[in-house]
mmCIF file of the N, C-alpha and C atoms, coordinates in Angstrom:
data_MODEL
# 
_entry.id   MODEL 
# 
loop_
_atom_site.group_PDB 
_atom_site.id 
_atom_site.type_symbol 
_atom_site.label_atom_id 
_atom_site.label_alt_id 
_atom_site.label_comp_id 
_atom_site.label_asym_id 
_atom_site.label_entity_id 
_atom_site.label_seq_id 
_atom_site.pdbx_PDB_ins_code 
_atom_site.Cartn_x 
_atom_site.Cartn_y 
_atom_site.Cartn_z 
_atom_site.occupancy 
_atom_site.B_iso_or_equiv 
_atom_site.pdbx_formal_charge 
_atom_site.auth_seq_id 
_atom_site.auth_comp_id 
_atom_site.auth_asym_id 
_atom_site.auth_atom_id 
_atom_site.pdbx_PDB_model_num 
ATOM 1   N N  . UNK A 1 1  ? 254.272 4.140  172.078 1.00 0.00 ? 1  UNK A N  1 
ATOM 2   C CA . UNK A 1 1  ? 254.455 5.566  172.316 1.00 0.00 ? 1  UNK A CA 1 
ATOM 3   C C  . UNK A 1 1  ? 253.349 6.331  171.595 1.00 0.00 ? 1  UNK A C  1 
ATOM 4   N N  . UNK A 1 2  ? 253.082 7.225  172.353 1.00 0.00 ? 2  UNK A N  1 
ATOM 5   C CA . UNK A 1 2  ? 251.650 8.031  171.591 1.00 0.00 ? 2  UNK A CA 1 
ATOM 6   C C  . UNK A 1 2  ? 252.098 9.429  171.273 1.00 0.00 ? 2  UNK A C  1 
ATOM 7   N N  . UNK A 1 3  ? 251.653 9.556  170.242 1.00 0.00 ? 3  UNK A N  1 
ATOM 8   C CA . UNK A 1 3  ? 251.806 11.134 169.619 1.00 0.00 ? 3  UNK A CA 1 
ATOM 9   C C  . UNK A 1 3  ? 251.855 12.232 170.249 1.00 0.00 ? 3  UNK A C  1 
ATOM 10  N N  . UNK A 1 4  ? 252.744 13.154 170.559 1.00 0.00 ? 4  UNK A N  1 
ATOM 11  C CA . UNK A 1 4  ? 252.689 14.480 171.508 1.00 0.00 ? 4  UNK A CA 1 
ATOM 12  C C  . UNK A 1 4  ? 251.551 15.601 170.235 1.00 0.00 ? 4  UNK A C  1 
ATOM 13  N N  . UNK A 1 5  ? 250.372 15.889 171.503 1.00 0.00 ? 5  UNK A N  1 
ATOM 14  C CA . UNK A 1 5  ? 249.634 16.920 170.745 1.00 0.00 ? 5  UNK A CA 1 
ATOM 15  C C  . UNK A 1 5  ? 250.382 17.754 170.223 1.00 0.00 ? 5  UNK A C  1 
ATOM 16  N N  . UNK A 1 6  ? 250.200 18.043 169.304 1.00 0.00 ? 6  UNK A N  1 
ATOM 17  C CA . UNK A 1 6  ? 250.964 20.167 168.748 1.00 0.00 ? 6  UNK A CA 1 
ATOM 18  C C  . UNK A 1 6  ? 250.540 20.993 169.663 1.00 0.00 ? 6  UNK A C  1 
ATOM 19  N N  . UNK A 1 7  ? 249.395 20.921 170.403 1.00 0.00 ? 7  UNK A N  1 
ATOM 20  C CA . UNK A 1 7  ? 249.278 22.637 170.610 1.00 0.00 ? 7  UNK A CA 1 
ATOM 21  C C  . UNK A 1 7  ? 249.126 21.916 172.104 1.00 0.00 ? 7  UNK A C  1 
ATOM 22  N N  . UNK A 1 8  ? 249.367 21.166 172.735 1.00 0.00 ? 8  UNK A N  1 
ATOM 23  C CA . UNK A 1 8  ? 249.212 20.989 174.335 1.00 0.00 ? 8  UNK A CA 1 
ATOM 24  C C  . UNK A 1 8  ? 250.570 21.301 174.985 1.00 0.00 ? 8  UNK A C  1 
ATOM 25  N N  . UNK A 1 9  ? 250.462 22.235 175.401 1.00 0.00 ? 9  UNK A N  1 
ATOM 26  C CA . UNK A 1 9  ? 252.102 22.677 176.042 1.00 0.00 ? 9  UNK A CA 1 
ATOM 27  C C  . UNK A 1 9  ? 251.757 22.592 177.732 1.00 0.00 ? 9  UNK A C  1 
ATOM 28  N N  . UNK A 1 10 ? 251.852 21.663 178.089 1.00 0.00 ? 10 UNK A N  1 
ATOM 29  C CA . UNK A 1 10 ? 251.583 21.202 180.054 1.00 0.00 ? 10 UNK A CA 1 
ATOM 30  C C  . UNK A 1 10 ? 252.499 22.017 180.866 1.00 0.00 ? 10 UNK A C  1 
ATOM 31  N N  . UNK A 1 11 ? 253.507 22.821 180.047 1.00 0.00 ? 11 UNK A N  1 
ATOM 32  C CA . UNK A 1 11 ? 253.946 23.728 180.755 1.00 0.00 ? 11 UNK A CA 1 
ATOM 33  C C  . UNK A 1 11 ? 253.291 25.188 180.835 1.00 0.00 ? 11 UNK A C  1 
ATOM 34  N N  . UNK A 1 12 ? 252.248 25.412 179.979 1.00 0.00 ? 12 UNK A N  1 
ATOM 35  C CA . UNK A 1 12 ? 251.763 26.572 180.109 1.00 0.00 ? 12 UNK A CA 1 
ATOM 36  C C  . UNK A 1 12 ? 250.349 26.576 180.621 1.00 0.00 ? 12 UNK A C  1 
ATOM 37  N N  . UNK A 1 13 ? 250.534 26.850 182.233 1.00 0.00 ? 13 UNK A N  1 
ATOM 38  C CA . UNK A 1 13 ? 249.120 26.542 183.073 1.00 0.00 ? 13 UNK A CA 1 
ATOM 39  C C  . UNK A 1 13 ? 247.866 27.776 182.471 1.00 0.00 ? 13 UNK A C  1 
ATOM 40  N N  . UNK A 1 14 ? 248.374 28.922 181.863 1.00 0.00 ? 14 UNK A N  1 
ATOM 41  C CA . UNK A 1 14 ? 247.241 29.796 181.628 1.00 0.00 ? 14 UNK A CA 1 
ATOM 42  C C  . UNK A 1 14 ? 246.526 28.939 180.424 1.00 0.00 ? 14 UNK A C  1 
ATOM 43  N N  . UNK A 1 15 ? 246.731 28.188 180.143 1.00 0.00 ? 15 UNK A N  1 
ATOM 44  C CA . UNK A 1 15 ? 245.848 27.505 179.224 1.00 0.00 ? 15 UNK A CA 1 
ATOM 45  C C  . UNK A 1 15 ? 244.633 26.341 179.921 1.00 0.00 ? 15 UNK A C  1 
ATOM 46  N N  . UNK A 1 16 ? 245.021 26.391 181.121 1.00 0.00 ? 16 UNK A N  1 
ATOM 47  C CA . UNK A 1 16 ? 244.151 25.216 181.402 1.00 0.00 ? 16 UNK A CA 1 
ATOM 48  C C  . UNK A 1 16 ? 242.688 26.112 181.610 1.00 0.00 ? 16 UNK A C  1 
ATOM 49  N N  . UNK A 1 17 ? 241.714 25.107 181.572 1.00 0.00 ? 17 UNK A N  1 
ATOM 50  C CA . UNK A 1 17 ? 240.567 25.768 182.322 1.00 0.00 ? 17 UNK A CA 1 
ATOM 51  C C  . UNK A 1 17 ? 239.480 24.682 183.077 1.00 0.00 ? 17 UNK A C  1 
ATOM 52  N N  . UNK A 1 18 ? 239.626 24.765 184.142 1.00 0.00 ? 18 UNK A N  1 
ATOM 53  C CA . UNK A 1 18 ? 238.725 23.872 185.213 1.00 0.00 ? 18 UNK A CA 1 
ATOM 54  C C  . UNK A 1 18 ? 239.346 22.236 184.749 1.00 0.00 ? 18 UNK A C  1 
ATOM 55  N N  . UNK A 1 19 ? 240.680 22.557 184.794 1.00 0.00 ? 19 UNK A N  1 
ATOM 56  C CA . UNK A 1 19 ? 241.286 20.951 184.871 1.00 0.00 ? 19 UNK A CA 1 
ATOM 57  C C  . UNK A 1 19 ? 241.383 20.481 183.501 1.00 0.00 ? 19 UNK A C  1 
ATOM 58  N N  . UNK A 1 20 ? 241.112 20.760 182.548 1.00 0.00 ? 20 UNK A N  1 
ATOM 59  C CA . UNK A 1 20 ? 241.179 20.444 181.592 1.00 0.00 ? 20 UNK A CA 1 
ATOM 60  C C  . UNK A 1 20 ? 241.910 21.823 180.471 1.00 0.00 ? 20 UNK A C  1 
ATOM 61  N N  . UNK A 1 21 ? 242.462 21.368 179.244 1.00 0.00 ? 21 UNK A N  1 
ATOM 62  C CA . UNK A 1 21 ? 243.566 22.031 178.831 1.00 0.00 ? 21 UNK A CA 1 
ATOM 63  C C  . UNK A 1 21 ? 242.648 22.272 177.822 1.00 0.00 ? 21 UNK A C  1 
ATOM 64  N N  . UNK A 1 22 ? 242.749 23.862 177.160 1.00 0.00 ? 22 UNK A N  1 
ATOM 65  C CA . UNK A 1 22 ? 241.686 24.891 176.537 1.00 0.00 ? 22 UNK A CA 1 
ATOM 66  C C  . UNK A 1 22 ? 241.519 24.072 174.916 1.00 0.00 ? 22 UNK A C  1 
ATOM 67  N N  . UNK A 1 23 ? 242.350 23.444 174.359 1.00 0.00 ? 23 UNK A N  1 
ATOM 68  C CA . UNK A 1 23 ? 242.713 22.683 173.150 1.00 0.00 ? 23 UNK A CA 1 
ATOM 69  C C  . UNK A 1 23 ? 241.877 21.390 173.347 1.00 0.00 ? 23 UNK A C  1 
ATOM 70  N N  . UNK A 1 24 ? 241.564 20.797 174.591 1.00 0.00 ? 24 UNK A N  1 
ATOM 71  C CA . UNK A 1 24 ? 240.264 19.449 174.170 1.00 0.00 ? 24 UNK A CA 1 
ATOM 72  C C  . UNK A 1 24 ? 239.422 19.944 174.336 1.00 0.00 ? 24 UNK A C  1 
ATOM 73  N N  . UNK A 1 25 ? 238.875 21.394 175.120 1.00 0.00 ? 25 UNK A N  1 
ATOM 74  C CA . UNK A 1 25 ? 237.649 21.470 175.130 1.00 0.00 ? 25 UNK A CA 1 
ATOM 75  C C  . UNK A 1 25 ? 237.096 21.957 173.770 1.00 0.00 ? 25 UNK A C  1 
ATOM 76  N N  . UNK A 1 26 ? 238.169 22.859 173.034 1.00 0.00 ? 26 UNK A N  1 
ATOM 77  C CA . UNK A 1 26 ? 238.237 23.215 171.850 1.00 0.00 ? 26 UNK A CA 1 
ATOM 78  C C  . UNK A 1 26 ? 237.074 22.258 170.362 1.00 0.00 ? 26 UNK A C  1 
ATOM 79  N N  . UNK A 1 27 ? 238.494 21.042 171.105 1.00 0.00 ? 27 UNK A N  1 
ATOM 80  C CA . UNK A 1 27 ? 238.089 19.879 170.136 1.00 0.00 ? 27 UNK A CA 1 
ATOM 81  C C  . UNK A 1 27 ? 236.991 19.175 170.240 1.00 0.00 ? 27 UNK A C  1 
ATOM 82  N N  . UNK A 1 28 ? 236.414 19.360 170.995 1.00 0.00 ? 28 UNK A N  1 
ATOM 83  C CA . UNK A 1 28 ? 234.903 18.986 171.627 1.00 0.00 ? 28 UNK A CA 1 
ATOM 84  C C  . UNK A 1 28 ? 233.865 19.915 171.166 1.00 0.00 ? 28 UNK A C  1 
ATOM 85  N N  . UNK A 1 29 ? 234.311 20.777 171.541 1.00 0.00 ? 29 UNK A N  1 
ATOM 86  C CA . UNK A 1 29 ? 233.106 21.788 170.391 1.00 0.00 ? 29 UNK A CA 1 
ATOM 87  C C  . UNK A 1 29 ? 232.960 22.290 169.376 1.00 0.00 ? 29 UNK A C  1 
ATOM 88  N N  . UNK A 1 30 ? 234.421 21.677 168.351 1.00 0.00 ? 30 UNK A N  1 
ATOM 89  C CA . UNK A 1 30 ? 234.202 22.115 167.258 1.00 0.00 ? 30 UNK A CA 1 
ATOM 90  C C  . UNK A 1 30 ? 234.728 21.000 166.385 1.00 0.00 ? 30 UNK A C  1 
ATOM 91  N N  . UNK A 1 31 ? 234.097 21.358 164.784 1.00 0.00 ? 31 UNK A N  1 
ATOM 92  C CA . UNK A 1 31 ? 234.583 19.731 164.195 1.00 0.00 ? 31 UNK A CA 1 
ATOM 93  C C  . UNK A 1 31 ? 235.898 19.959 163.589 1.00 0.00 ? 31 UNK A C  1 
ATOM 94  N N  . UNK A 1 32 ? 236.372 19.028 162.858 1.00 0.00 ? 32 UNK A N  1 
ATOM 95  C CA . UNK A 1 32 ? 237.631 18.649 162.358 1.00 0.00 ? 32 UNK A CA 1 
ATOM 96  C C  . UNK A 1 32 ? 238.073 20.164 161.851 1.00 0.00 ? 32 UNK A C  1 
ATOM 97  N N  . UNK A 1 33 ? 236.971 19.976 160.300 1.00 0.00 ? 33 UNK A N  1 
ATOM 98  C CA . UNK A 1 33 ? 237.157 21.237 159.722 1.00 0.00 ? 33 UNK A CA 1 
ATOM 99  C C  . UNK A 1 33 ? 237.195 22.449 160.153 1.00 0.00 ? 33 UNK A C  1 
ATOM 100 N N  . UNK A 1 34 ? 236.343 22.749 161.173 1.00 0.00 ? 34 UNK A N  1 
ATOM 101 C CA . UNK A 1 34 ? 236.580 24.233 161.780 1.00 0.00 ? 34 UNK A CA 1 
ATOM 102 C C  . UNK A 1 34 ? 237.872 24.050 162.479 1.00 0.00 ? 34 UNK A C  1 
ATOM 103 N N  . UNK A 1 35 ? 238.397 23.323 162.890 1.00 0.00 ? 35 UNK A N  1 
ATOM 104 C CA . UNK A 1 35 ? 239.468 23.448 163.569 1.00 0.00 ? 35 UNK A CA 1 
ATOM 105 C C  . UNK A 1 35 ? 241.042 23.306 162.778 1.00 0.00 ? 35 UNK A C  1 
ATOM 106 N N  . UNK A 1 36 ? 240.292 22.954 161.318 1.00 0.00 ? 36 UNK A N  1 
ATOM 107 C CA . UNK A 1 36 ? 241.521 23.107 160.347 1.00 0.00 ? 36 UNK A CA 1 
ATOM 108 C C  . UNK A 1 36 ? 241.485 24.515 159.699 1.00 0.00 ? 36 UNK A C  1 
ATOM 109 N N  . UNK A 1 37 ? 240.548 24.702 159.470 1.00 0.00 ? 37 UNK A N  1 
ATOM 110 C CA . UNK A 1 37 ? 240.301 26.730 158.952 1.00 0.00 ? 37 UNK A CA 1 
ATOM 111 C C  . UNK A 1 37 ? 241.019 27.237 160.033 1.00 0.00 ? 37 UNK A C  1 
ATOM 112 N N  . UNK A 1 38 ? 240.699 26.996 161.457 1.00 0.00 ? 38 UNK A N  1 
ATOM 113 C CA . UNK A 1 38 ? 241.315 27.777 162.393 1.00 0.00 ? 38 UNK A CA 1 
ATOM 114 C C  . UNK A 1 38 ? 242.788 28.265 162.353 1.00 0.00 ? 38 UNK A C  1 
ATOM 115 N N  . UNK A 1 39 ? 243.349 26.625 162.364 1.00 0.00 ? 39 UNK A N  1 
ATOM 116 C CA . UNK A 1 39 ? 244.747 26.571 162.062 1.00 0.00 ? 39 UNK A CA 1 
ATOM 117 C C  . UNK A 1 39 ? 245.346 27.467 160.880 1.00 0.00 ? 39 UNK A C  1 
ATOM 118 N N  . UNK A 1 40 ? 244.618 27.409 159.677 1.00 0.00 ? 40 UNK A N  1 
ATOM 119 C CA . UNK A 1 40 ? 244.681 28.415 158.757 1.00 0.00 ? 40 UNK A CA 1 
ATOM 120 C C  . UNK A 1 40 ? 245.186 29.555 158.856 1.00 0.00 ? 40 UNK A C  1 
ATOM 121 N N  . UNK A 1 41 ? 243.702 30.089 159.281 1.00 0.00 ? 41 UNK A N  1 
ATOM 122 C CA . UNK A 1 41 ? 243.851 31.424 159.697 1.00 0.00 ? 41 UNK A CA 1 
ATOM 123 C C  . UNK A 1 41 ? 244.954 31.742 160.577 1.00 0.00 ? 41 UNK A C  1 
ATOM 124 N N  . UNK A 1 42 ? 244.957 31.403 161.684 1.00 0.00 ? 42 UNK A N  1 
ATOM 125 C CA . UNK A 1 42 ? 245.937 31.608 162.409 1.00 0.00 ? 42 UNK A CA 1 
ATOM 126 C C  . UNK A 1 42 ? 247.216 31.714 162.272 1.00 0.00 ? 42 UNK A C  1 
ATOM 127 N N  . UNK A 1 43 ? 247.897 30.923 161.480 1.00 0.00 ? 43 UNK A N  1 
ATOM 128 C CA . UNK A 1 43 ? 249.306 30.894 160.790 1.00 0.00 ? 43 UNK A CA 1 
ATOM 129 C C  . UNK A 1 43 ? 249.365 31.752 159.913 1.00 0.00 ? 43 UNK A C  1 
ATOM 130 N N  . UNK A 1 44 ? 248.189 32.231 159.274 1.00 0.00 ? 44 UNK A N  1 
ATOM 131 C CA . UNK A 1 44 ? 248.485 33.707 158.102 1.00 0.00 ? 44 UNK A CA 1 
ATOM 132 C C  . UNK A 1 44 ? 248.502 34.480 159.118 1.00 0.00 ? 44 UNK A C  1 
ATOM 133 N N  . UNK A 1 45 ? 247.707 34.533 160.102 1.00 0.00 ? 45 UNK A N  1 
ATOM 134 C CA . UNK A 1 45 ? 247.595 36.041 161.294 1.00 0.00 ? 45 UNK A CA 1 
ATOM 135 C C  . UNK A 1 45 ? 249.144 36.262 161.373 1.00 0.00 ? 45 UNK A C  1 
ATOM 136 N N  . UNK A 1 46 ? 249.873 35.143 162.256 1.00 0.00 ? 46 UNK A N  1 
ATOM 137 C CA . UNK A 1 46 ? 251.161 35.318 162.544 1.00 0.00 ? 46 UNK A CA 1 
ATOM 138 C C  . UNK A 1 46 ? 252.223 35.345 161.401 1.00 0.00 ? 46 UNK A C  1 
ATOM 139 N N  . UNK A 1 47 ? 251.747 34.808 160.119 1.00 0.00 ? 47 UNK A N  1 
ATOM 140 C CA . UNK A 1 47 ? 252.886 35.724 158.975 1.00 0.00 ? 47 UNK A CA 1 
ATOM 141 C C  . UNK A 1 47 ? 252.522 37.236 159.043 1.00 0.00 ? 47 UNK A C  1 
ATOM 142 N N  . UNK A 1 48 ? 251.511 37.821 158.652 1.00 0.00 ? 48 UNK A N  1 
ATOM 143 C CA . UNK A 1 48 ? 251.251 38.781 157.952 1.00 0.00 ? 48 UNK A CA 1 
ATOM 144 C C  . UNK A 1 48 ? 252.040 39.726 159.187 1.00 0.00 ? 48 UNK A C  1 
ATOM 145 N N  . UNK A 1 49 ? 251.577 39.697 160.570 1.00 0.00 ? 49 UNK A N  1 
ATOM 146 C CA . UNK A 1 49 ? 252.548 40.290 161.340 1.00 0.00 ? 49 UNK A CA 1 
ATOM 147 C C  . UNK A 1 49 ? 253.557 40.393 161.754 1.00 0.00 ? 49 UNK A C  1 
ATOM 148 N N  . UNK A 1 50 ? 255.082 39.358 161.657 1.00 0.00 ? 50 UNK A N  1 
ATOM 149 C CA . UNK A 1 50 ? 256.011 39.019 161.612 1.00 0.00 ? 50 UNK A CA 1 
ATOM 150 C C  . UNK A 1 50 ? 256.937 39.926 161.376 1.00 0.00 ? 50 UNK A C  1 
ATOM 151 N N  . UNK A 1 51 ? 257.654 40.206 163.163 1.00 0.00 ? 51 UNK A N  1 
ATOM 152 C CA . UNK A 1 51 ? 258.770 41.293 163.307 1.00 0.00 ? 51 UNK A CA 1 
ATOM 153 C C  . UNK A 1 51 ? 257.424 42.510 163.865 1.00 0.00 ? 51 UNK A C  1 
ATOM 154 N N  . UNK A 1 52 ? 256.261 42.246 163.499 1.00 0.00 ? 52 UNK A N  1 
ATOM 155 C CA . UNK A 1 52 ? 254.998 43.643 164.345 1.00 0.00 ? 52 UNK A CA 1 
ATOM 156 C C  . UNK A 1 52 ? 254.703 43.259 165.838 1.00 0.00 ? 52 UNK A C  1 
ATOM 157 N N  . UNK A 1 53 ? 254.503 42.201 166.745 1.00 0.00 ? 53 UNK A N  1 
ATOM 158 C CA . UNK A 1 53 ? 254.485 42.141 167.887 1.00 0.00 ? 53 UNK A CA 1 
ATOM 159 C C  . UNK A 1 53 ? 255.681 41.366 168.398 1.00 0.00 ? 53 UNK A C  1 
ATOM 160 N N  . UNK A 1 54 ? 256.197 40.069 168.181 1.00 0.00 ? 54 UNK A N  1 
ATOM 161 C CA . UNK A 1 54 ? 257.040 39.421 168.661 1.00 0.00 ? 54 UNK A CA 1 
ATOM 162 C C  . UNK A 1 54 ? 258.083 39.100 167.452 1.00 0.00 ? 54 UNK A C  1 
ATOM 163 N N  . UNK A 1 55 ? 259.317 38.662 168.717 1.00 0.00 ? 55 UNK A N  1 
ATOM 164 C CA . UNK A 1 55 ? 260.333 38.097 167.425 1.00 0.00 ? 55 UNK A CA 1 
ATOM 165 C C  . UNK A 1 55 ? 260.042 37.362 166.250 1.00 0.00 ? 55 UNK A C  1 
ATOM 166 N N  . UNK A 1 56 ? 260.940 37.642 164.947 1.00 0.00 ? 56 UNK A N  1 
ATOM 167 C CA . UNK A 1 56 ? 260.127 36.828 163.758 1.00 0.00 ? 56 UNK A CA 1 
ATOM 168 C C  . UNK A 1 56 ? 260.628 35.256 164.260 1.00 0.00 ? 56 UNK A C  1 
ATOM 169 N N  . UNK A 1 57 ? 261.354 35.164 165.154 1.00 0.00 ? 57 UNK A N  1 
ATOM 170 C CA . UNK A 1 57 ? 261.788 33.858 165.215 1.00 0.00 ? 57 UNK A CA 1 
ATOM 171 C C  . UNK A 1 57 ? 260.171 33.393 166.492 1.00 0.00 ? 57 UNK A C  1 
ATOM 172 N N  . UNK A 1 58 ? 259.963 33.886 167.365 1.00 0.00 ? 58 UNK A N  1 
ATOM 173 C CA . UNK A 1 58 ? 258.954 33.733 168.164 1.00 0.00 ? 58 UNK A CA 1 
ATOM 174 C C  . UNK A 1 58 ? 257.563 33.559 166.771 1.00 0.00 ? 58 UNK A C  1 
ATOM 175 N N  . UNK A 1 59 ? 257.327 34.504 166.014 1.00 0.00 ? 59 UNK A N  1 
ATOM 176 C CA . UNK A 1 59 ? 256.097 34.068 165.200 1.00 0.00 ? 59 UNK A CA 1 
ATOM 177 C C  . UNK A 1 59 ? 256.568 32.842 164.469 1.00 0.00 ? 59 UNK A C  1 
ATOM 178 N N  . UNK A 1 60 ? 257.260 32.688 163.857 1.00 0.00 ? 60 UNK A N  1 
ATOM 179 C CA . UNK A 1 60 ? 257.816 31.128 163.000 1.00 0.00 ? 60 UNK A CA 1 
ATOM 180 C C  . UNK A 1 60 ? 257.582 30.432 163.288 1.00 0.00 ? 60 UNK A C  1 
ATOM 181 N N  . UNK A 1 61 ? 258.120 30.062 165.191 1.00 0.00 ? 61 UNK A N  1 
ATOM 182 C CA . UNK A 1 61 ? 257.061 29.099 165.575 1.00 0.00 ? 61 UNK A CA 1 
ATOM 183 C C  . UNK A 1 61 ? 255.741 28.757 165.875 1.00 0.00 ? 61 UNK A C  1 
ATOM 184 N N  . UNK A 1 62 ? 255.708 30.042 166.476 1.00 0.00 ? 62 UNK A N  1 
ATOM 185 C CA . UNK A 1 62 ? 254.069 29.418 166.217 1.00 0.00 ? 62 UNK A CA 1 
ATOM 186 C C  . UNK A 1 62 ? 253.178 29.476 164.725 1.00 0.00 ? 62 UNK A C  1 
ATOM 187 N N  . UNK A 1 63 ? 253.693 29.622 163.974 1.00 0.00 ? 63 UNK A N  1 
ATOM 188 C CA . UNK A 1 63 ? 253.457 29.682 162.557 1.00 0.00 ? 63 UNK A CA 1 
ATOM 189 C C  . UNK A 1 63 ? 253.651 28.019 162.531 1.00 0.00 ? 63 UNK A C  1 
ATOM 190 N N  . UNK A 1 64 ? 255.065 27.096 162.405 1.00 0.00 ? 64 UNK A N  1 
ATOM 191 C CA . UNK A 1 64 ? 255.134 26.010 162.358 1.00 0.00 ? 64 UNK A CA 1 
ATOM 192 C C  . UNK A 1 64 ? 254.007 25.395 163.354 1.00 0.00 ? 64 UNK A C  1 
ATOM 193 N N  . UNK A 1 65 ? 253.206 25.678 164.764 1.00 0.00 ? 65 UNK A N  1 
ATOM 194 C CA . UNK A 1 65 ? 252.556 25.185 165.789 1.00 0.00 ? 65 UNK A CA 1 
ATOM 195 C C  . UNK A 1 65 ? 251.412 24.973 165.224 1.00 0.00 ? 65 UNK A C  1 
ATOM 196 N N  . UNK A 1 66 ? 251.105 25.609 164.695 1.00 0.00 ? 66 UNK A N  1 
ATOM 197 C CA . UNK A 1 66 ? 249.646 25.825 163.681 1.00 0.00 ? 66 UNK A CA 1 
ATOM 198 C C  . UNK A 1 66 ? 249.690 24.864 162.566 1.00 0.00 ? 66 UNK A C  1 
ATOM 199 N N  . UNK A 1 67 ? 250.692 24.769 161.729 1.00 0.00 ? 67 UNK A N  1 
ATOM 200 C CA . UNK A 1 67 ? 250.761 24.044 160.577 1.00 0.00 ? 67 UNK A CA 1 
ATOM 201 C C  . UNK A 1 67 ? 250.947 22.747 161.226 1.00 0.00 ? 67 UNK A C  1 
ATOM 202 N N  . UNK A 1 68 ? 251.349 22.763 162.165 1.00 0.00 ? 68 UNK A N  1 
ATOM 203 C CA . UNK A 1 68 ? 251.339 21.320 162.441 1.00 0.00 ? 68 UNK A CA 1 
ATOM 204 C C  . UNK A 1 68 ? 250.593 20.311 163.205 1.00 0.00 ? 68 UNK A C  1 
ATOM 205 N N  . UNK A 1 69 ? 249.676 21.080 163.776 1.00 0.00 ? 69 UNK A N  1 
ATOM 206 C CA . UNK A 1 69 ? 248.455 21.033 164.417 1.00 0.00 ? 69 UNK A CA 1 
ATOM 207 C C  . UNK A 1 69 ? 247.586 20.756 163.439 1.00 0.00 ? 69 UNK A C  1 
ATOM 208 N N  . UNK A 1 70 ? 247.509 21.494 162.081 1.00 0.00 ? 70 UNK A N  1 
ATOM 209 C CA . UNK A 1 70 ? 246.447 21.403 161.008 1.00 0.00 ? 70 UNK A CA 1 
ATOM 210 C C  . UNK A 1 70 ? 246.933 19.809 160.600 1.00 0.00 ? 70 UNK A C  1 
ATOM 211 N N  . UNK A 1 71 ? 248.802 19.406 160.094 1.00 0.00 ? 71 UNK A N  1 
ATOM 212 C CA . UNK A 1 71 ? 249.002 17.995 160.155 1.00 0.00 ? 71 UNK A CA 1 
ATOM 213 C C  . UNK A 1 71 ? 248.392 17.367 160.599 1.00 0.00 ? 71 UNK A C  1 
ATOM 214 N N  . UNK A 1 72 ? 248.197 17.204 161.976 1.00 0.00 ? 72 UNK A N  1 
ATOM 215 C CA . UNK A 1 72 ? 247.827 16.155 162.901 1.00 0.00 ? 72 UNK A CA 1 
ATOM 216 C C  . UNK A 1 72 ? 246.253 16.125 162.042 1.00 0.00 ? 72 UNK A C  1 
ATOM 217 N N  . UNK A 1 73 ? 245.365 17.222 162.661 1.00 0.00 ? 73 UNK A N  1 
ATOM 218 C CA . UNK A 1 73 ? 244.177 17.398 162.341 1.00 0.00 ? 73 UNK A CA 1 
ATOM 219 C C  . UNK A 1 73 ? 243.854 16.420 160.911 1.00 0.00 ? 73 UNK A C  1 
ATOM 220 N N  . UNK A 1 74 ? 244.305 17.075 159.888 1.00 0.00 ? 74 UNK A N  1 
ATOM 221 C CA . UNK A 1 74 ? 244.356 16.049 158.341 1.00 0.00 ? 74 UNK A CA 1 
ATOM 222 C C  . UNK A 1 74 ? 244.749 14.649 158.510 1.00 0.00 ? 74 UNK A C  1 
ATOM 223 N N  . UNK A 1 75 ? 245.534 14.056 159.334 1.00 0.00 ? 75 UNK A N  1 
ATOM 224 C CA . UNK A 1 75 ? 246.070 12.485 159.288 1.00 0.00 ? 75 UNK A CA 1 
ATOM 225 C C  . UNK A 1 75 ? 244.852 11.637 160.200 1.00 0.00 ? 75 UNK A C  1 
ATOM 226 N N  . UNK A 1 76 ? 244.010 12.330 161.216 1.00 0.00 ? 76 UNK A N  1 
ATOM 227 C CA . UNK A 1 76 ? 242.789 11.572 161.618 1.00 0.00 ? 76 UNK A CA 1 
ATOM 228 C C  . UNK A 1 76 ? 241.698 10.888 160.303 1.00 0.00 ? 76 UNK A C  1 
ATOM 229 N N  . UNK A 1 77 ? 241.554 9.740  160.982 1.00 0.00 ? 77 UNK A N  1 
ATOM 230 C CA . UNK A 1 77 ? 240.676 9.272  160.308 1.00 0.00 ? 77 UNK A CA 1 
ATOM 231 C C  . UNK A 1 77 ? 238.812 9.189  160.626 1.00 0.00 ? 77 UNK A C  1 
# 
């Protein structure tokens, strides 16, 4: 059994782009580390606003989506 990506959700087609899903092309053009800062950042974006655009239960997760994406990211070798 192989690991379900964090951030590949195959149910959400606005993410694809020309057949391919916006998160490998991502990972293709950028290295580990930028893509662990990313994760970073991103999970403070969605604290610091929490209850300002979406439910705090809607930011949480993607707060957890991020942190756990940065997981994955850190356990590559």
């Amino acid at each position: 059994m192989t690991e379900e990506h964090p951030l590949i959700n195959t149910d959400s087609s606005h993410y694809m782009n020309t057949g391919s899903n916006s998160i490998e092309l991502l990972e293709l053009m950028y290295s580990r580390e930028e893509l662990m800062a990313w994760c970073k950042i991103s999970a403070m974006k969605y604290r610091l606003r929490i209850g300002n655009k979406d439910t705090p239960e809607k930011e949480i997760k993607k707060i957890k989506t991020f942190e756990s994406y940065w997981q994955h990211l850190s356990s590559l070798n």
